[in-house]
Every structure is written in C-alpha cells, then in structure tokens.
TIFILO-979040 format. One record per residue (C-alpha): residue number from 0; residue in one letter; x, y negated, z. Coordinates in Angstrom, 2 decimals. Layout:
! residues N
+------+------+---------+---------+---------+
| resi | resn |      px |      py |      pz |
+------+------+---------+---------+---------+
|  NUM |    a |       X |       Y |       Z |
...
+------+------+---------+---------+---------+
END
This chain:
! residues 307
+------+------+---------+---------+---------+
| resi | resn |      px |      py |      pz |
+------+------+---------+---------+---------+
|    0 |    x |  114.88 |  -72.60 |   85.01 |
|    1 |    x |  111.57 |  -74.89 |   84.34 |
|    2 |    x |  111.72 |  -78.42 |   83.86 |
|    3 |    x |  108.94 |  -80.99 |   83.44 |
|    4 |    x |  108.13 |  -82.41 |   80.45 |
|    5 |    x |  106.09 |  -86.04 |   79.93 |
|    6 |    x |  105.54 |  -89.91 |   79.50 |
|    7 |    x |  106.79 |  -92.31 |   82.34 |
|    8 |    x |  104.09 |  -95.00 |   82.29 |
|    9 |    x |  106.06 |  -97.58 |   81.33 |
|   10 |    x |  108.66 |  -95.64 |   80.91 |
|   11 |    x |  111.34 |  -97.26 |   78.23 |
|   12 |    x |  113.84 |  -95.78 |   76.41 |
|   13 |    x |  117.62 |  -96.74 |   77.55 |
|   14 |    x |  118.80 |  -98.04 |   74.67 |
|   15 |    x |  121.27 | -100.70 |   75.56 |
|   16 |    x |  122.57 |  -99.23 |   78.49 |
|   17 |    x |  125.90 |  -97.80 |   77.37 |
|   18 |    x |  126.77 | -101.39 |   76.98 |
|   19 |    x |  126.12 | -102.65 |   80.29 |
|   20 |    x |  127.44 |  -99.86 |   82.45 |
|   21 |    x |  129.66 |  -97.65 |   80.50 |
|   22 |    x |  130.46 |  -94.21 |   82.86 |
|   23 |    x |  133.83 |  -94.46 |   83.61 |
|   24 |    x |  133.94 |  -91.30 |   85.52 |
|   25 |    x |  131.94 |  -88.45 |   86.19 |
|   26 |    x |  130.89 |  -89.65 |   89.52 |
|   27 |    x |  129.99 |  -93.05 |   88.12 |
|   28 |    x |  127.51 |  -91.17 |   85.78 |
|   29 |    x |  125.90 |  -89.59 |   88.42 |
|   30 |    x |  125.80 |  -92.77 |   90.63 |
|   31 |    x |  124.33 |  -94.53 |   87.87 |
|   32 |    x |  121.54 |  -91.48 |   87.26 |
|   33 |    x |  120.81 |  -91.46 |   91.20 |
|   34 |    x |  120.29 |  -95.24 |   90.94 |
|   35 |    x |  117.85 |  -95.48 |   88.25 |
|   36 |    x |  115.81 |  -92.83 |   90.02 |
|   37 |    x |  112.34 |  -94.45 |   91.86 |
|   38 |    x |  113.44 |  -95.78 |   95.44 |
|   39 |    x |  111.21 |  -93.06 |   97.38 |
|   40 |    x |  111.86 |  -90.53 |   95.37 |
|   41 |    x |  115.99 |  -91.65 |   95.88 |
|   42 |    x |  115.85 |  -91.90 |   99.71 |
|   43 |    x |  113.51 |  -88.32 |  100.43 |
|   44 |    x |  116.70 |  -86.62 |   97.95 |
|   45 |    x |  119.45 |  -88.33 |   99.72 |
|   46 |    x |  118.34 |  -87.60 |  103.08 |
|   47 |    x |  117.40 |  -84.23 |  102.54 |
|   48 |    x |  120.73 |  -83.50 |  100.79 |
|   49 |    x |  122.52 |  -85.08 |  103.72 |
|   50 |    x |  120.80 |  -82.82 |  105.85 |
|   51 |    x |  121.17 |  -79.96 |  103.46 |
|   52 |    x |  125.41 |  -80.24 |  103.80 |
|   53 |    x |  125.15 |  -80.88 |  107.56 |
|   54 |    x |  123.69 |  -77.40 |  107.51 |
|   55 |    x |  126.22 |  -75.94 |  105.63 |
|   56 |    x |  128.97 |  -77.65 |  107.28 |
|   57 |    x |  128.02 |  -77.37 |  110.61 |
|   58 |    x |  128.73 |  -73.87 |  111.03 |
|   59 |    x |  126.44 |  -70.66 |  111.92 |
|   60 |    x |  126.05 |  -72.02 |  115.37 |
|   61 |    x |  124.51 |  -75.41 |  114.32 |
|   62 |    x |  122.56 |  -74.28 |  111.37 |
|   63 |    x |  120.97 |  -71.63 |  113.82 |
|   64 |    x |  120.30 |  -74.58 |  116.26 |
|   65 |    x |  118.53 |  -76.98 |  113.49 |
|   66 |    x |  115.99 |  -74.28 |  112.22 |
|   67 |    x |  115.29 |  -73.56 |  115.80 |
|   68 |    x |  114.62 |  -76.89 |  117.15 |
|   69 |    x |  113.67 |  -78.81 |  113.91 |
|   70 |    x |  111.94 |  -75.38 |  111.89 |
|   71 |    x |  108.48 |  -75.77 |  112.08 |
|   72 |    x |  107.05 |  -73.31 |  114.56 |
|   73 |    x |  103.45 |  -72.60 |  114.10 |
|   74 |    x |  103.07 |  -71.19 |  117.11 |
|   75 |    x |  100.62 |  -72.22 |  120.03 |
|   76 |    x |  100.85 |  -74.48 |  121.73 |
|   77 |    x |  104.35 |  -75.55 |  120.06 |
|   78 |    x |  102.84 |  -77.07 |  117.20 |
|   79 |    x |  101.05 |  -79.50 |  119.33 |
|   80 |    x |  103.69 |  -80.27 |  121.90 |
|   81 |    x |  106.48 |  -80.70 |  119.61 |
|   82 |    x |  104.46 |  -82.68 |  116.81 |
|   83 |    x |  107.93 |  -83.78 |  114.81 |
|   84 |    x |  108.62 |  -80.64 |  113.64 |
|   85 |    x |  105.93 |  -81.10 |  111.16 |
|   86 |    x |  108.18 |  -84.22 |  109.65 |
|   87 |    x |  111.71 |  -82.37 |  110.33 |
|   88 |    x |  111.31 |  -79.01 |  108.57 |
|   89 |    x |  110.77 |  -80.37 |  104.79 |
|   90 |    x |  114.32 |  -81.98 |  105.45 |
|   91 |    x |  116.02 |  -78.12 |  106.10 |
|   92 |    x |  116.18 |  -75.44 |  103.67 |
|   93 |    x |  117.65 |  -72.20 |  103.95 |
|   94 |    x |  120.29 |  -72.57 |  101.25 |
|   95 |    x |  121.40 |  -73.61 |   98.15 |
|   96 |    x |  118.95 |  -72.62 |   95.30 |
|   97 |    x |  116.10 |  -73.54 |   98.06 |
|   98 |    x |  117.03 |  -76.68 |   98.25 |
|   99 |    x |  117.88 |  -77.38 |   94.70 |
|  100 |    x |  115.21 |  -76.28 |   92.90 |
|  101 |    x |  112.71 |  -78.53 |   95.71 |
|  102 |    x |  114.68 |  -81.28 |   95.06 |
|  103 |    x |  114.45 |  -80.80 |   91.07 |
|  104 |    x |  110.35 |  -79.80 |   91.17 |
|  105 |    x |  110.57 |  -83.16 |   92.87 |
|  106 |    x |  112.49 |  -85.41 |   90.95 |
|  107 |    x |  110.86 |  -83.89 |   87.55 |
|  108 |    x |  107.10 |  -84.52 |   88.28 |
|  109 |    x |  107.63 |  -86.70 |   91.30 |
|  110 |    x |  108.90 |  -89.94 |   88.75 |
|  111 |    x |  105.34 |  -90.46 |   87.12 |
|  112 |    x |  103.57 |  -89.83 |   90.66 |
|  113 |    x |  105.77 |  -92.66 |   92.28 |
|  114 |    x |  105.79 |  -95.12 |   89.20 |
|  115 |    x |  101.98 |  -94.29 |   88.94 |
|  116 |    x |  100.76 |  -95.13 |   92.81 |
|  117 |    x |  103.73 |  -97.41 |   94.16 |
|  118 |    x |  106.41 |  -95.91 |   96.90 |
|  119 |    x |  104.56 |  -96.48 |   99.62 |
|  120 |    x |  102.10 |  -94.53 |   98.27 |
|  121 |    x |  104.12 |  -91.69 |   97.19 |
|  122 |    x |  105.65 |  -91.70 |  100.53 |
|  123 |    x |  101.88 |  -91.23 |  102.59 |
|  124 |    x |  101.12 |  -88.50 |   99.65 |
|  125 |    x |  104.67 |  -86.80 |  100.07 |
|  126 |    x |  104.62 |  -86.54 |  104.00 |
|  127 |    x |  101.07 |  -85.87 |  104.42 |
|  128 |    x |  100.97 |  -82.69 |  101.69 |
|  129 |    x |  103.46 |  -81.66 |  104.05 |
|  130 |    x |  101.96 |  -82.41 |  107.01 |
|  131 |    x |   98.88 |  -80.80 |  105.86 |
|  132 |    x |  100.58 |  -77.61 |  105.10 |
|  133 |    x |  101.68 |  -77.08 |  108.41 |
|  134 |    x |   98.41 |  -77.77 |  109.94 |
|  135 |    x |   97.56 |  -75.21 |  108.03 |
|  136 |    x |   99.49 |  -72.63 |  108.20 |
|  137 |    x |   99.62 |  -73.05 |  111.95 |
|  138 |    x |   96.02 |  -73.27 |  111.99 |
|  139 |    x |   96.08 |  -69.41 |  110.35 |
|  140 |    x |   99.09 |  -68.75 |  112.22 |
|  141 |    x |   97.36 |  -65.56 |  114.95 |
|  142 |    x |   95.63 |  -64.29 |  111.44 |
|  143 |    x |   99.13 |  -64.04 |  109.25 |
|  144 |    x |  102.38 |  -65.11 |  110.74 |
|  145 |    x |  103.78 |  -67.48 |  112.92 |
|  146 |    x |  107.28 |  -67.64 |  111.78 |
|  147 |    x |  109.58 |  -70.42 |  112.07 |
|  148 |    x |  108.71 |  -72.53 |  108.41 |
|  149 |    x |  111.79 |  -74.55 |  106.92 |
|  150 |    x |  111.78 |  -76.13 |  103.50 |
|  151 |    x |  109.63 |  -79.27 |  101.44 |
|  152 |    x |  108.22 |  -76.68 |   99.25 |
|  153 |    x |  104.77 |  -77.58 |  100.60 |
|  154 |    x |  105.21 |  -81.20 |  100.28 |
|  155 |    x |  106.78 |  -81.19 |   96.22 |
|  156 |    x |  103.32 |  -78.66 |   96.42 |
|  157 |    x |  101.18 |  -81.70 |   97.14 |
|  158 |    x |  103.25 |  -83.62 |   94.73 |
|  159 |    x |  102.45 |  -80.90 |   91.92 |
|  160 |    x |   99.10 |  -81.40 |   92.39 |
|  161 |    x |   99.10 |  -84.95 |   92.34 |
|  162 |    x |  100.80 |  -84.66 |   89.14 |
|  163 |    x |   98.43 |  -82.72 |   87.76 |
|  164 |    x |   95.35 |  -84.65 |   88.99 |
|  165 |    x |   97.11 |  -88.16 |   87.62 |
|  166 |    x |   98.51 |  -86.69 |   84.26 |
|  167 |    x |   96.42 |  -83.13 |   83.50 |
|  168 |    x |   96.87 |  -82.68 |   80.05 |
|  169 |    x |  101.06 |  -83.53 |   80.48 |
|  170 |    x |  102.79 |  -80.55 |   79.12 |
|  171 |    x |  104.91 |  -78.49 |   81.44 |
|  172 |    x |  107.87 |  -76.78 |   79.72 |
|  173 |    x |  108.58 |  -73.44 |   80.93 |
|  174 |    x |  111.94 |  -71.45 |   79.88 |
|  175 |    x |  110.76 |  -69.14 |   77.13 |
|  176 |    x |  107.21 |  -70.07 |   77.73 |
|  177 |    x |  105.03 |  -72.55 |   75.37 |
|  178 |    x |  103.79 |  -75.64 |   76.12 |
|  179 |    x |  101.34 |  -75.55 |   79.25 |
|  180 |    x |   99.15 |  -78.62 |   80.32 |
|  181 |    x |   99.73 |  -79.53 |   83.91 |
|  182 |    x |   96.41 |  -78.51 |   85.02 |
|  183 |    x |   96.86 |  -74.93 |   84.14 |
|  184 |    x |  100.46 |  -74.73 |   85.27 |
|  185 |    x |   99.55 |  -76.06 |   89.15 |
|  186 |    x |   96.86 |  -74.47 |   89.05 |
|  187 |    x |   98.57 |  -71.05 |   88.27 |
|  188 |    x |  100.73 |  -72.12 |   90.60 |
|  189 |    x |   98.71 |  -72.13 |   93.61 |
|  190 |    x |   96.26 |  -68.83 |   92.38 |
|  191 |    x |   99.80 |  -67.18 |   92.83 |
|  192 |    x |  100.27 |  -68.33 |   96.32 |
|  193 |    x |   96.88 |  -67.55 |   97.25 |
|  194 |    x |   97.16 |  -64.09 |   96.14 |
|  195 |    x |  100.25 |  -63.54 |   97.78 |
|  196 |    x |   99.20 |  -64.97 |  101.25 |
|  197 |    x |  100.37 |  -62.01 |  103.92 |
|  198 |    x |  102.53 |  -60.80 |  101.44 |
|  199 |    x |  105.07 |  -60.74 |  103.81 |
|  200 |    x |  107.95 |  -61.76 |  101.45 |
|  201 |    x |  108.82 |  -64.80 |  103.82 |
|  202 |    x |  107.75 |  -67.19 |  101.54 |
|  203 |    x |  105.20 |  -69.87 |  103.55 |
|  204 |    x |  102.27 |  -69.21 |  101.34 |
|  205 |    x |   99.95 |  -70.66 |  103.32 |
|  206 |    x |  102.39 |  -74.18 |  103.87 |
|  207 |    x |  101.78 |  -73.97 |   99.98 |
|  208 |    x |   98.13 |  -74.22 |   99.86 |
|  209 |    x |   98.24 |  -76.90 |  102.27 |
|  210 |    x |  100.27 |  -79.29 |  100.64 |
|  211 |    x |   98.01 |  -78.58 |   97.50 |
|  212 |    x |   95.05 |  -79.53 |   99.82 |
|  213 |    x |   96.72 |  -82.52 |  101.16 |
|  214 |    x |   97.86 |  -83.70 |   97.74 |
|  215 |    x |   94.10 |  -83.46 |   96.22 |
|  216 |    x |   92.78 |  -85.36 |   99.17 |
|  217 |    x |   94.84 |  -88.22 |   99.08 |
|  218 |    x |   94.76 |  -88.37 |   95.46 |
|  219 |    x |   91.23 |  -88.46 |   95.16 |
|  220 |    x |   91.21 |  -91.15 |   97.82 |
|  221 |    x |   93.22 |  -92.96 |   96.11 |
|  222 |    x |   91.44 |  -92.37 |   93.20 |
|  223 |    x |   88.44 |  -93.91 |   95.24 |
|  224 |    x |   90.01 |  -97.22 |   95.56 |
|  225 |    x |   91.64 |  -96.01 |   99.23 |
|  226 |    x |   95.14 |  -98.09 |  100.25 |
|  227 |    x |   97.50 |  -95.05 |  101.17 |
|  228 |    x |   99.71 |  -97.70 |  101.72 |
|  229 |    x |   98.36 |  -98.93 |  104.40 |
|  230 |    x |   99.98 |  -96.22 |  106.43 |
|  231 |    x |  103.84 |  -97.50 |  105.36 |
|  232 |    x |  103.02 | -100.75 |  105.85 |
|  233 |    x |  101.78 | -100.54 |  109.28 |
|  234 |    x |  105.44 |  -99.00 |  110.23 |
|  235 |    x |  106.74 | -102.14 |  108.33 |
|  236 |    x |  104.91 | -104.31 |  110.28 |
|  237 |    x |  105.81 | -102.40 |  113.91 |
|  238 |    x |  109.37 | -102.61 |  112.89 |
|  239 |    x |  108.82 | -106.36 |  111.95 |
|  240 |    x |  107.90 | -106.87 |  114.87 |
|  241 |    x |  110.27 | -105.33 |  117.22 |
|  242 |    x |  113.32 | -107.25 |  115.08 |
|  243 |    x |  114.56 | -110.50 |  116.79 |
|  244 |    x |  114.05 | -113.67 |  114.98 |
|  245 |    x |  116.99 | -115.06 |  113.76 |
|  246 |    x |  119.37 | -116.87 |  116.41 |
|  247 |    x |  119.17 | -114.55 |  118.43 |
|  248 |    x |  116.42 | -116.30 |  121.04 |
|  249 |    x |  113.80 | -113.72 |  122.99 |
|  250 |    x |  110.22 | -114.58 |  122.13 |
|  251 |    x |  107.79 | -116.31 |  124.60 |
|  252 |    x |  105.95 | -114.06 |  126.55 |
|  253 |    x |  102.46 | -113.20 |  124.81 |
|  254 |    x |   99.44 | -114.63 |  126.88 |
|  255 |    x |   97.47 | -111.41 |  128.47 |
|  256 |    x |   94.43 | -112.24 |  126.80 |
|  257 |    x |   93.31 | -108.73 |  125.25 |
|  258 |    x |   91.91 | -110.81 |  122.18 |
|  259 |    x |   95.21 | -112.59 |  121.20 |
|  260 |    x |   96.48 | -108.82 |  119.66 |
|  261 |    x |   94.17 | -109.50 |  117.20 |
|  262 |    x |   95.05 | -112.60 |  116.39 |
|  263 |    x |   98.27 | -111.57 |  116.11 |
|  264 |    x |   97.65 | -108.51 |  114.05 |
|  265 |    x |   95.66 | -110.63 |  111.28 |
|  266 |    x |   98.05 | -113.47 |  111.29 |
|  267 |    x |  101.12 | -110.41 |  110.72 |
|  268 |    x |   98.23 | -108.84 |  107.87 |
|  269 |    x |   97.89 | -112.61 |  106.04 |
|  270 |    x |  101.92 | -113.17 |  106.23 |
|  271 |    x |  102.79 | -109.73 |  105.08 |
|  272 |    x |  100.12 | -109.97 |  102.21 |
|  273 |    x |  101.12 | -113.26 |  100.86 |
|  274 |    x |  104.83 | -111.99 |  100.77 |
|  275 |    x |  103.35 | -108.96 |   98.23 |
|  276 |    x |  101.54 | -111.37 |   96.22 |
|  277 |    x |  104.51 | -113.62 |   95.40 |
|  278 |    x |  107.02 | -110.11 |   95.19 |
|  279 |    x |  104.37 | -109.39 |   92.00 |
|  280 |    x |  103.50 | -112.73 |   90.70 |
|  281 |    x |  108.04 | -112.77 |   90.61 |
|  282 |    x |  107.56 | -109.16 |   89.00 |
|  283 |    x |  104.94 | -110.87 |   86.19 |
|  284 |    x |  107.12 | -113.75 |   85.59 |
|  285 |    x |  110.34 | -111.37 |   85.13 |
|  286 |    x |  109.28 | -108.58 |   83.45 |
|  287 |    x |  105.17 | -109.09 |   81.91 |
|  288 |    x |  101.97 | -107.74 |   83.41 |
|  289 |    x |  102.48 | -104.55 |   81.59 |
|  290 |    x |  105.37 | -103.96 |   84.19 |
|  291 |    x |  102.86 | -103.70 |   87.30 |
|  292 |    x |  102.15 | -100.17 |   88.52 |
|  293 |    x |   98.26 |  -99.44 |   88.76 |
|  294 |    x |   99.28 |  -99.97 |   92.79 |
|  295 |    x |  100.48 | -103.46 |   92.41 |
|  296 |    x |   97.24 | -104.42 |   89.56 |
|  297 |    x |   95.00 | -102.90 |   92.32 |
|  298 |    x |   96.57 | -105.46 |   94.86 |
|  299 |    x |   96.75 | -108.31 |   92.42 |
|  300 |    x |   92.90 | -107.90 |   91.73 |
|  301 |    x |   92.36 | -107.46 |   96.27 |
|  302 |    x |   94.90 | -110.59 |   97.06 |
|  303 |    x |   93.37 | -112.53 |   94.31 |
|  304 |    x |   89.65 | -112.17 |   94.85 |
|  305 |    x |   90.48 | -113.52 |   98.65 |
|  306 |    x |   92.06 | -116.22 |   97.69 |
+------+------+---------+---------+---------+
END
C-alpha cells in the first residue's frame, strides 16, 4: 500500500487535543478523524461511501441496475443525451479495494489541494478532472472501447496532478520504495496509463489521462489568477434564490423588463461578496492572517481593491 507523504500549509500539529475530545470509543475516534478532514474532501467520501454500501446492499439486481443507468457509457449518442452520467459514475465503484484505495489516493494528496485553493475550488477541480476524463475517453471511444466506465479514479487523477503542480518537490512514500518527489511519481503515473491505453485489462486508461488533463488546466488557470469558484458559487446563488424568504410570504412578481435580471444578478454578486468578506475578516480576527488559504488572500486583495 502507498501513502502520501507532506506539509499541510498551515498545517499544525494536534497537540492539545487528547484533552478536549478524549476517544471514548472506537467509533468516536473515527468520528472525530472524519471531522477534522477538509469539508469537500468530507462530503465527496461520505457520499461516495454511501453509495458504495447501497451497492453492496442492494443486491445483484440493483447493483446491475446502477452501473447500467448511472455507469458512464461512452457510447454515441448516449454520452450526449444522458449528460449526468458524467457526474454519477465517480460515485460507483466496482467493489471494495476500488473504492478504498480512490477514496485513500484522495484523502492523502487531496488535504493540501483543498487547504491550498479553498473547497469550492477543489470541488470545480475534482468534478471537472472527471468530467474531462469522460469527454475523453468517449471522445476516443470508436478508436478503443466504449465500455460502460464506473469509478473516481479519473477525478483523484486530476487531483494527483494538481498535487503535483501545487507541491512538486513533496515526497511521495511508496511501500519499499525511496522517497519520490511528486512530480516524478504523477508523472510515472500517467506514462503508465498512456502506455497501457488498449490494453484491454478493463482499466479506463483513457478516463485517466483525462482527469490528468483536466487537473493541469484548471490548475494552471488558477494559477493565472482564474476564480474556479465562480462555478460553486453560481449554484449557491441559484439555490439562494429558489429558497423562500423567511415567513413563509411568495415574492412579488419580477417586472418583465429583460434588463432587471441584471440588476438582480449584480445586486445577488455585491450581497454574496460582502458576506465572504466579513466570513474572512471573522477568520483574521479568530485565528491571524496566516490562517487564510491563498483562495481567501486572493479574495481579500479582489474585495478590498473595490471597496
């Protein structure tokens, strides 16, 4: 088994835990471990492991019908008709050690990433490597094969890479191995599913290289100053606005002037913005500057210069 080996940013020791929450149990241990993990990072395992029991709880019969209808099929024009399967497949895997060692890949170089760029962030990075990898691989799909795909291998893929691109000389600690720098381990990592490609040992080579691709992209635009975000937020703000205010009293109707929208989209923009700005000036005044992520200094510097 591999593990990942480096420096949180920011990352503290936990020194004077054992006073405040002593593990009681077993379980509480765990609980307490689970907790401390980054929020996106937390909610991708969880739901994928949710998934993951329904699967093997749910009998031959329903585990035949999720890879079927929520697999994703690369096929034409399948891909394009049923676009969700490129969200629903990283959340099945074909069984235990599949889904373990995704999840582990992910918590072990996915903790910098996240603390690094911000959830949101992560999240955009996370969903578009594996996004990406399906585009891919259906793109290729008449050339190779265009099997049913299941797994987040080519998301935690993407994530590699962004590791490697944020932290390259981090050491990577390989069972029996020396010391390798991230750079060299990813990029190992993806010479060996390039090779492979048509190998026809069912692994999705090709979902692989994707997610790689899709995690150097949005890295380097990120890199470049670009708000990932953006994407999250957006969904935020949809959602924000389809909750009732409180009270329980329908809003007006909206005039039908084309131009209000707008309006309405910048005031939603300003509100939601000045809510982030006083979330980290509470953050500063808790914790120190040094607690920011490079996300939240970014949007300090953006929020401050408009003010």
């Amino acid at each position: 088994m591999a593990r990942g080996s480096y420096n949180f940013p920011g990352g503290g020791g936990g020194g004077g835990m054992r006073n405040q929450m002593p593990f009681d149990s077993f379980w509480g241990g765990i609980k307490f471990a689970f907790m401390r993990m980054p929020v996106a990072i937390r909610t991708i395992i969880l739901a994928t492991f949710i998934v993951f029991i329904i699967q093997m709880l749910g009998g031959q019969t329903l585990n035949t019908w999720a890879i079927n209808y929520l697999g994703f099929d690369p096929s034409f024009p399948t891909f394009l008709t049923q676009p969700w399967r490129m969200i629903t497949y990283l959340f099945l895997h074909g069984g235990f050690l599949h889904f373990l060692f995704n999840m582990l890949w992910l918590w072990w170089m996915g903790r910098a990433v996240e603390e690094t760029v911000g959830p949101r962030t992560f999240t955009v990075i996370y969903f578009g490597a594996g996004i990406l990898g399906a585009l891919l691989d259906a793109g290729l799909a008449l050339v190779f094969s265009d099997a049913l795909v299941i797994g987040a291998s080519g998301a935690v893929t993407g994530m590699l890479v962004a590791f490697a691109m944020l932290y390259p000389r981090a050491p990577i600690m390989l069972f029996l191995f020396p010391p390798i720098e991230a750079r060299y381990f990813v990029a190992g990592w993806i010479a060996i599913d390039i090779l492979f490609v048509g190998a026809g040992d069912g692994i999705a080579r090709l979902v692989h290289i994707g997610g790689a691709l899709g995690g150097y992209l949005m890295i380097k635009a990120y890199q470049n100053g670009k708000d990932l975000s953006l994407v999250i937020r957006y969904i935020e703000y949809l959602f924000g606005k389809l909750k009732p205010k409180s009270g329980g009293k329908s809003k007006s109707k909206r005039s039908k002037n084309k131009n209000m929208s707008i309006v309405q989209d910048a005031e939603i923009v300003e509100e939601v913005e000045q809510t982030e700005l006083d979330a980290i000036l509470e953050k500063i005044s808790k914790e120190g500057y040094d607690s920011l992520t490079k996300e939240e200094k970014r949007k300090l510097f953006e929020l401050s210069k408009k003010d």
